[in-house]
N, C-alpha and C positions, 0 to 999 in steps of 0.2 A: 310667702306670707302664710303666719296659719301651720298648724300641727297634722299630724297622721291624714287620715281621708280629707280632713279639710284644708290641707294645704293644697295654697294655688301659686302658679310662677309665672313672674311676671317679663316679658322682654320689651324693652321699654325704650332701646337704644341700639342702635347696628352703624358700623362704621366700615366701608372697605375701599384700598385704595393699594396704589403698586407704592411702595416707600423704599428706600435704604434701611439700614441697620440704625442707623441716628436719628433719621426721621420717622420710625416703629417706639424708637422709644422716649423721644419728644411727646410725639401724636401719646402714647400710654399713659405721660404725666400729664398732661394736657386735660386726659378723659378723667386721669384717678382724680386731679383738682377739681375740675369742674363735676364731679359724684358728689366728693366729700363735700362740698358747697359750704367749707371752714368749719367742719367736724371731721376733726383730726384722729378722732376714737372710733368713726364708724371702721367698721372691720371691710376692706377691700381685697381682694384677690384677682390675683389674673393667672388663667391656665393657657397654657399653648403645648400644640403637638408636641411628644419629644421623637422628633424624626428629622433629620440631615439639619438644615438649614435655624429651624427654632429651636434645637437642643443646644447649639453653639450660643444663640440669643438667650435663653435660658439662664445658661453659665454667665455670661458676660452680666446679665441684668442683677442675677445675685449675688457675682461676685464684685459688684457697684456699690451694690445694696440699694436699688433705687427704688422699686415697687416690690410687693410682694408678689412672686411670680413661683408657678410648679409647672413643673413637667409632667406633661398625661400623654402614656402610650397609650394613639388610639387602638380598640379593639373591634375587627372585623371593618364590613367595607361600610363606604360613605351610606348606600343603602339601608345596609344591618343597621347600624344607628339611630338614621333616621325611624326606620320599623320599631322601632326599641321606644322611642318615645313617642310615636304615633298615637299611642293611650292616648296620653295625657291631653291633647287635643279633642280626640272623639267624647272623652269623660269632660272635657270643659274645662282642665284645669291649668291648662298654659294658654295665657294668653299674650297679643300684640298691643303694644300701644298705638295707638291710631296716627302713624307719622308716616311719612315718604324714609326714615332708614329703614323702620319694620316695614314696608310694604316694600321695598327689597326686597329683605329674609324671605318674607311671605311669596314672593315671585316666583326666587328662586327654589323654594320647597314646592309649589305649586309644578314646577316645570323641568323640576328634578328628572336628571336623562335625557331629558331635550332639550337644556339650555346650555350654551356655551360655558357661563361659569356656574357655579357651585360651592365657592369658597365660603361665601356665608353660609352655606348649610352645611360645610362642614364644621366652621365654627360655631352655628348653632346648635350642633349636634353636641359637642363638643360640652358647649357652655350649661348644655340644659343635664346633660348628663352628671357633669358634677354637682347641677344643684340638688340632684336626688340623692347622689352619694355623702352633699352637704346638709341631709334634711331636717335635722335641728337649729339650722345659722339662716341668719339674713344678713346676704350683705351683697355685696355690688360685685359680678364679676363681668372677666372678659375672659374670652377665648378667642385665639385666631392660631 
């Protein structure tokens, strides 16, 4: 929300579970309906890795045509990333919505390198990243 210095980002939803291939992209129409809450005009995107397993998913989702979906090569390690948007937290400008999925995210950013998983920080690394490189749009995304 919000232009240049005064733009702030909002994470407001986290979802993570082991699924199949049919059950990733149920669960993704599921989230994009329940976003658009019957605004069929807001603008939605979903990003995912394009590395082994989600570039195959990728292909298959677009060529469905089911959700709007791109492929992002992540760059550098789960670390780097996270460091990369570590700003925006110190500066106040990303913040959590106060729920048990972001207080997940928040965990596992919290305990990064000590905790067994880390998949949500990698998609939230993921996700917060393109909304910088999206910094004129508002709109609803996912990453995983």
């Amino acid at each position: 929300v919000g232009k240049g210095e005064n733009r702030h980002y909002y994470i407001i939803d986290a979802w993570m579970g082991k699924t199949n291939f049919t059950e990733t992209i149920h669960t993704l129409q599921q989230y994009d309906q329940k976003r658009r809450k019957g605004d069929m005009s807001s603008r939605h995107r979903v990003f995912v890795e394009k590395v082994a397993y989600q570039e195959a998913f990728e292909q298959q989702v677009k060529q469905e045509g089911i959700i709007d979906i791109t492929g992002v090569r992540p760059e550098g390690s789960k670390a780097d990333r996270l460091l990369m948007i570590s700003g925006l937290l110190q500066r106040e400008k990303l913040f959590f919505l106060r729920n048990s999925a972001c207080e997940k995210v928040v965990e596992q950013i919290l305990g990064f390198g000590k905790e067994k998983h880390d998949d949500l920080v990698d998609a939230f690394t993921l996700a917060v990243l393109q909304m910088i490189a999206f910094k004129d749009s508002n709109f609803f995304l996912a990453g995983f």
